[in-house]
DRENPA-3360 file (N, C-alpha, C; in nm, 2 decimals, always signed):
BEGIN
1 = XXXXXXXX = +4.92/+6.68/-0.96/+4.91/+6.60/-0.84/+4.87/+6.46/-0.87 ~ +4.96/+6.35/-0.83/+4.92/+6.22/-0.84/+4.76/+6.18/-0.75 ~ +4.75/+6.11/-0.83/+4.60/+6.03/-0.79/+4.66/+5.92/-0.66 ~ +4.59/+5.91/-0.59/+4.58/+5.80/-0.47/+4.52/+5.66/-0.53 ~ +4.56/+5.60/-0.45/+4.52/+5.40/-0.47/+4.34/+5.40/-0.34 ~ +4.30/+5.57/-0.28/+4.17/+5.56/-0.22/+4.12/+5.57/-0.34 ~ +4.15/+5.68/-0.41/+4.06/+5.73/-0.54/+4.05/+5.64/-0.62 ~ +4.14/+5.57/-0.66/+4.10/+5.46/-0.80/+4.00/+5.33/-0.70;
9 = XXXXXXXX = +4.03/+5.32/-0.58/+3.91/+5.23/-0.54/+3.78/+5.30/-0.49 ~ +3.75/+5.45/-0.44/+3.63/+5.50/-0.49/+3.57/+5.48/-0.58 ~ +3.60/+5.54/-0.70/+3.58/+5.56/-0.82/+3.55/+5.38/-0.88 ~ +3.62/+5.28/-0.88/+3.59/+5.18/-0.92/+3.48/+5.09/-0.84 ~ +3.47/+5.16/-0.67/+3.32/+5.12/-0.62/+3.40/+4.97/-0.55 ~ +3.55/+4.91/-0.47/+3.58/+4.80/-0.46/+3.67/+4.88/-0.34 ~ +3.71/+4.78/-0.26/+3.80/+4.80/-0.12/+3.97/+4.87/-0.15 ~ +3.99/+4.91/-0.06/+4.13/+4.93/-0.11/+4.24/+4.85/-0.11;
17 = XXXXXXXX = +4.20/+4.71/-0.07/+4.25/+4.58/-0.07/+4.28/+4.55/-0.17 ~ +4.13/+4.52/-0.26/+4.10/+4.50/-0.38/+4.17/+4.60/-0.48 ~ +4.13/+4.71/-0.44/+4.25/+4.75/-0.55/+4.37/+4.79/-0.57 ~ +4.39/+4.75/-0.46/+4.57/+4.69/-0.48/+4.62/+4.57/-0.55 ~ +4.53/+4.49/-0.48/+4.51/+4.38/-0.53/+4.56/+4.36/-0.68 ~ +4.45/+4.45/-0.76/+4.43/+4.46/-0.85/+4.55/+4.48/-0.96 ~ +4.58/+4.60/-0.91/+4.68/+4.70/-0.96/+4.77/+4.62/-0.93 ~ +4.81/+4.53/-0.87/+4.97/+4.49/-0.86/+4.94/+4.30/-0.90;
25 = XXXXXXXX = +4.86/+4.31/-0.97/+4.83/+4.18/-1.05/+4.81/+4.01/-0.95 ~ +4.79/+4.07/-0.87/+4.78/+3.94/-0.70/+4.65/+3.89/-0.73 ~ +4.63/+3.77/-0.68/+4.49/+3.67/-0.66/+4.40/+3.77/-0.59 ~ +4.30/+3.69/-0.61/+4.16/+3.73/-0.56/+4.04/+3.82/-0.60 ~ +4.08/+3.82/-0.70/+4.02/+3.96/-0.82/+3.95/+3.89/-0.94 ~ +3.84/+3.91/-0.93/+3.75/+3.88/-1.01/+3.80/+3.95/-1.14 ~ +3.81/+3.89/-1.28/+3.83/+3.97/-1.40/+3.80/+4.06/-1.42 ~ +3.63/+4.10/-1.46/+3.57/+4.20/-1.45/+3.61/+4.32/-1.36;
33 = XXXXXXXX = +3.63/+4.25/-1.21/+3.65/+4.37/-1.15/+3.76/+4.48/-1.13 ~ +3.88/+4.33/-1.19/+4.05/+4.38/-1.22/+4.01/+4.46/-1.36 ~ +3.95/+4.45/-1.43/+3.94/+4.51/-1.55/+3.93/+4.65/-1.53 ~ +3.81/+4.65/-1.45/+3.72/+4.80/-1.38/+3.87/+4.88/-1.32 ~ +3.89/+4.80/-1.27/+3.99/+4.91/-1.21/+4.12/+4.93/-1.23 ~ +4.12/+4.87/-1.35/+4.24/+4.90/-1.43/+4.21/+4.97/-1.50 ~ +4.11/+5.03/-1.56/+4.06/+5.08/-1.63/+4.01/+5.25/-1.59 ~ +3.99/+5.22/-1.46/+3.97/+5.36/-1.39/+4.11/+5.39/-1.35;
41 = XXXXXXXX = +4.24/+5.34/-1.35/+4.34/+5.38/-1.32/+4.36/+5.45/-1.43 ~ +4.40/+5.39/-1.53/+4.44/+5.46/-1.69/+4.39/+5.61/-1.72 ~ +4.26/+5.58/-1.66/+4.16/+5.69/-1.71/+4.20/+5.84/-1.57 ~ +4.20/+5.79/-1.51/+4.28/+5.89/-1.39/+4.42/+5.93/-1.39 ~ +4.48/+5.83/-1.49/+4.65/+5.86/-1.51/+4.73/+5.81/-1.39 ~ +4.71/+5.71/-1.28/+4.76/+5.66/-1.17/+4.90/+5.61/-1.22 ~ +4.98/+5.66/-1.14/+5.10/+5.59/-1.13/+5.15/+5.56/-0.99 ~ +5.23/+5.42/-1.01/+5.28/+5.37/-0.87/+5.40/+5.52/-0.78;
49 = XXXXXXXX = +5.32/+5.55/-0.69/+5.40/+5.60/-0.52/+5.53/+5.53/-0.50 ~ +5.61/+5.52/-0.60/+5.78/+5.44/-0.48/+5.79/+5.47/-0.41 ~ +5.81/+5.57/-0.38/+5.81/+5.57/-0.20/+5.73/+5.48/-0.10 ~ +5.61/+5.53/-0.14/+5.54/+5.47/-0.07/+5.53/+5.29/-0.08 ~ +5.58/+5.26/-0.20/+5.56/+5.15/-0.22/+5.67/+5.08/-0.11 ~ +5.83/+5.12/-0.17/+5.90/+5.07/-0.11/+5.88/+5.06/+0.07 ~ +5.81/+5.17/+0.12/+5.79/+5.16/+0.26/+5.70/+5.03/+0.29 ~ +5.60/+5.00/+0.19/+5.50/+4.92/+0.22/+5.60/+4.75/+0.21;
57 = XXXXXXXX = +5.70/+4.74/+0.08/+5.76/+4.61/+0.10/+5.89/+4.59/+0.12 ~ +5.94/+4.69/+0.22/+6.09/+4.71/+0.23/+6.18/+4.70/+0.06 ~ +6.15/+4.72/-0.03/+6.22/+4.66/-0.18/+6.23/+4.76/-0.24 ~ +6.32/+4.82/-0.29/+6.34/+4.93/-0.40/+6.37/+4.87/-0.57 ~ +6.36/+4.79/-0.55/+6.30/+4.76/-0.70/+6.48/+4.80/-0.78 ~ +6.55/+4.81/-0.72/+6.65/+4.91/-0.76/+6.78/+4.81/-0.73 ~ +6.91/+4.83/-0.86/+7.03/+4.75/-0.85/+7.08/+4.84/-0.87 ~ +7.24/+4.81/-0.80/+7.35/+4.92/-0.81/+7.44/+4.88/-0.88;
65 = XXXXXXXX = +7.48/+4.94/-1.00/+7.60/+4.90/-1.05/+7.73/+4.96/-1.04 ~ +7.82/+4.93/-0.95/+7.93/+5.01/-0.92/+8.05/+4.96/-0.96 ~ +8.07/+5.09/-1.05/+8.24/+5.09/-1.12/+8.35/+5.19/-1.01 ~ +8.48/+5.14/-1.00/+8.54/+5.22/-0.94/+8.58/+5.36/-1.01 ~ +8.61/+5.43/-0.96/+8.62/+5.61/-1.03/+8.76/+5.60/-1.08 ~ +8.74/+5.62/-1.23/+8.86/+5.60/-1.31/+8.90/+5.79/-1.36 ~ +9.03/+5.81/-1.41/+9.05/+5.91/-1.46/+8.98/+5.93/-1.56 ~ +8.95/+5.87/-1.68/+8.87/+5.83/-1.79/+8.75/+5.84/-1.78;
73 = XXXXXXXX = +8.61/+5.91/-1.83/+8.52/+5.88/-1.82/+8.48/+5.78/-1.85 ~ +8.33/+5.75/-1.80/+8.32/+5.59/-1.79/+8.24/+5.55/-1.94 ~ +8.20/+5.63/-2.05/+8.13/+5.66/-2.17/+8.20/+5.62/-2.26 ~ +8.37/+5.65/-2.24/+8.45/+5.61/-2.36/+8.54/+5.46/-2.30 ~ +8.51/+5.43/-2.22/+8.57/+5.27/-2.17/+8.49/+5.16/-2.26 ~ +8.57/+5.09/-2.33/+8.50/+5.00/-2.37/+8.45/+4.89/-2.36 ~ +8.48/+4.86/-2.23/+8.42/+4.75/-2.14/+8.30/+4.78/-2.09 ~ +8.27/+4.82/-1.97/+8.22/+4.84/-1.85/+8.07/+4.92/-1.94;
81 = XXXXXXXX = +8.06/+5.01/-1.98/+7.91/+4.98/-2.07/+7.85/+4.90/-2.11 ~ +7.93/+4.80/-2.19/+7.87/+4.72/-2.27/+7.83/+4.61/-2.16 ~ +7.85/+4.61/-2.10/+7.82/+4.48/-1.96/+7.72/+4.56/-1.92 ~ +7.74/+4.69/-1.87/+7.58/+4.77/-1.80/+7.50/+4.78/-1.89 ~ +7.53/+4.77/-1.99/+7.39/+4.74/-2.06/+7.33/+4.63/-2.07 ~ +7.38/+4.50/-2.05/+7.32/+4.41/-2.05/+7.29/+4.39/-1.97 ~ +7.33/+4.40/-1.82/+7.30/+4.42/-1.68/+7.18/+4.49/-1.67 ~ +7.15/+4.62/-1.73/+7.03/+4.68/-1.76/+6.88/+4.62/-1.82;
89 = XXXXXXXX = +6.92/+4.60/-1.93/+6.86/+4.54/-2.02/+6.75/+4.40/-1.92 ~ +6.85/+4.29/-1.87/+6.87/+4.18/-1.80/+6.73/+4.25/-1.70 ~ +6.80/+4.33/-1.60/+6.69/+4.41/-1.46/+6.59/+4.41/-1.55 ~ +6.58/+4.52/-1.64/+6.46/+4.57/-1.68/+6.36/+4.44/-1.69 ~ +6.35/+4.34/-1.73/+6.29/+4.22/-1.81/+6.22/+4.21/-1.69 ~ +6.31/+4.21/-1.53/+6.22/+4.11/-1.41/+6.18/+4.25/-1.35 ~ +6.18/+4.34/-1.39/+6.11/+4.46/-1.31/+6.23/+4.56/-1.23 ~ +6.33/+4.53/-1.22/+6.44/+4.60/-1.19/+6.44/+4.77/-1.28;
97 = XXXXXXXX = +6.57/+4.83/-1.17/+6.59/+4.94/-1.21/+6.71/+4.96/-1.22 ~ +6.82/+5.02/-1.28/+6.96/+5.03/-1.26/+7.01/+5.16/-1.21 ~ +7.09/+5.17/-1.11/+7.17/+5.27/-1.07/+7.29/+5.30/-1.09 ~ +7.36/+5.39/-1.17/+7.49/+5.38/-1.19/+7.57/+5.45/-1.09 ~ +7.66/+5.38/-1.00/+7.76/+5.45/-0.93/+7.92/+5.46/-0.92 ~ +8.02/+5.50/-0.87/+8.14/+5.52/-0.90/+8.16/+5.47/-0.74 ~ +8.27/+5.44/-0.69/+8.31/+5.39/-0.62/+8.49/+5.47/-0.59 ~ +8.50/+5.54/-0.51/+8.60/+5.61/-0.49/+8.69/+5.56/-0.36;
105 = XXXXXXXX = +8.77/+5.62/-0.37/+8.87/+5.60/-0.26/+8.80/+5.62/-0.06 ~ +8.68/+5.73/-0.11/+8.63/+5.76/+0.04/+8.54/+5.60/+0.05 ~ +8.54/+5.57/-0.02/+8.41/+5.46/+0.02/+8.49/+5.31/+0.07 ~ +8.52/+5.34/+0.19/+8.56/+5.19/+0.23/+8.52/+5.10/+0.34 ~ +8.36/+5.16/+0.35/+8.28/+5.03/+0.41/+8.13/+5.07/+0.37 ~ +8.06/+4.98/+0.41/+7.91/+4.99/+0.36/+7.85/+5.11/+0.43 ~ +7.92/+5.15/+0.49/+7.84/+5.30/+0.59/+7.87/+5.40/+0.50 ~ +7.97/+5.36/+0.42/+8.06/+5.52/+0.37/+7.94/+5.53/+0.22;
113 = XXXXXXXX = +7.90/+5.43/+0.16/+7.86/+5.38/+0.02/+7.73/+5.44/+0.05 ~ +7.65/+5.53/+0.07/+7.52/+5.54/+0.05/+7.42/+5.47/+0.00 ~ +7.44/+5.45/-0.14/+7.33/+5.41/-0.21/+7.30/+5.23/-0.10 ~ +7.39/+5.14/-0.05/+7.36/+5.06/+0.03/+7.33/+5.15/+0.16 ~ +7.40/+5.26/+0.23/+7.43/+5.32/+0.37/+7.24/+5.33/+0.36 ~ +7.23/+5.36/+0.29/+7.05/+5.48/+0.30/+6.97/+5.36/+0.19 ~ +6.97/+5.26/+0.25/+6.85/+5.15/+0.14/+6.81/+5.16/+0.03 ~ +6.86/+5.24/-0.01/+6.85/+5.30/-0.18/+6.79/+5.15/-0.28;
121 = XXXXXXXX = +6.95/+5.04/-0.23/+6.93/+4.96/-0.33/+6.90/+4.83/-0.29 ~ +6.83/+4.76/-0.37/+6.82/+4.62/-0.32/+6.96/+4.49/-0.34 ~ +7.01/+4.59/-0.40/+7.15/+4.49/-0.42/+7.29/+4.57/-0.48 ~ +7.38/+4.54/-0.49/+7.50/+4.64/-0.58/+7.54/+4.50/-0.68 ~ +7.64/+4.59/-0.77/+7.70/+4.47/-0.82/+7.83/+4.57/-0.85 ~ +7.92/+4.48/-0.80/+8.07/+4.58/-0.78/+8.14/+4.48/-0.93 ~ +8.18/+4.61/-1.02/+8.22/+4.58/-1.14/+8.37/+4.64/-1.20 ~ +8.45/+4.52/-1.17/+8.59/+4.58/-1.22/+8.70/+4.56/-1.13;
129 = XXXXXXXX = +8.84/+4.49/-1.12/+8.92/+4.43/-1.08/+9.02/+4.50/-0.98 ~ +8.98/+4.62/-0.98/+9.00/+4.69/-0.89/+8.94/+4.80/-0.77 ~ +8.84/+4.72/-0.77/+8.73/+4.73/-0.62/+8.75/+4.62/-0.53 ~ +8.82/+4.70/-0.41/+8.82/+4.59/-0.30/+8.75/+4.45/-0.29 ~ +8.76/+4.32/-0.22/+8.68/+4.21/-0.27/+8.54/+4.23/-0.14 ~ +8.46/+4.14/-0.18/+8.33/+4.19/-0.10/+8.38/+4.16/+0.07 ~ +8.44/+4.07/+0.11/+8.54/+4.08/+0.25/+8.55/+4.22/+0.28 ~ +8.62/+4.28/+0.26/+8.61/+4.44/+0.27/+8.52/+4.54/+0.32;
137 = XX = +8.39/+4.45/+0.22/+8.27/+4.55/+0.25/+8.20/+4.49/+0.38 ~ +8.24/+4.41/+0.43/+8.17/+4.35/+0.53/+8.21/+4.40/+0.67;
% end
């Protein structure tokens, strides 16, 4: 069972302000006391709640990368990897996540697309010359 953001600020003896604060690297945090409670995180094994996170800043932290659905799997194309990985690579650096999706014939508005339909993502990136133009999706 995950530890709570109550417990690491119990246990570090600071508000739960503060130790959010803390934990998500924001002003107002004395060194020492960002230390403490980073330190009682580690020691507790705390990991960030996405869910909960994203509830708290509307942001899923998350990009879509959408290739259209080819007969070919998408592993032996020699294109379209080597770009998602840089695409990946690129996310990763600012905190991003990557999602890989296929883009099919049913999907022809942003209602039909899930990963936009259900806020999954904070953005897509439609990859490949044969996916409708973003007009379409609008």
């Amino acid at each position: 069972m995950s530890v709570s953001l109550i417990e690491i600020a119990a246990k570090a003896g600071v508000s739960l302000a503060t130790a959010s604060r803390a934990l998500n690297g924001k002003g107002g945090v004395k060194p020492e006391t960002r230390e403490r409670v980073l330190a009682v995180a580690k020691e507790l094994e705390y990991s960030v709640n996405m869910a909960a996170r994203v509830l708290a800043t509307s942001r899923t932290e998350t990009i879509c990368y959408a290739v259209n659905q080819r007969r070919a799997p998408l592993d032996v194309d020699p294109f379209y990897p080597n770009i998602m990985h840089g695409v990946e690579a690129e996310l990763s650096r600012h905190g991003y996540h990557l999602l890989l999706s296929t883009i099919g014939d049913e999907h022809k508005s942003i209602a039909t697309f899930k990963p936009i339909a259900e806020n999954r993502v904070d953005g897509v990136i439609l990859a490949g010359p044969d996916i409708p133009p973003v007009s379409f999706w609008n």
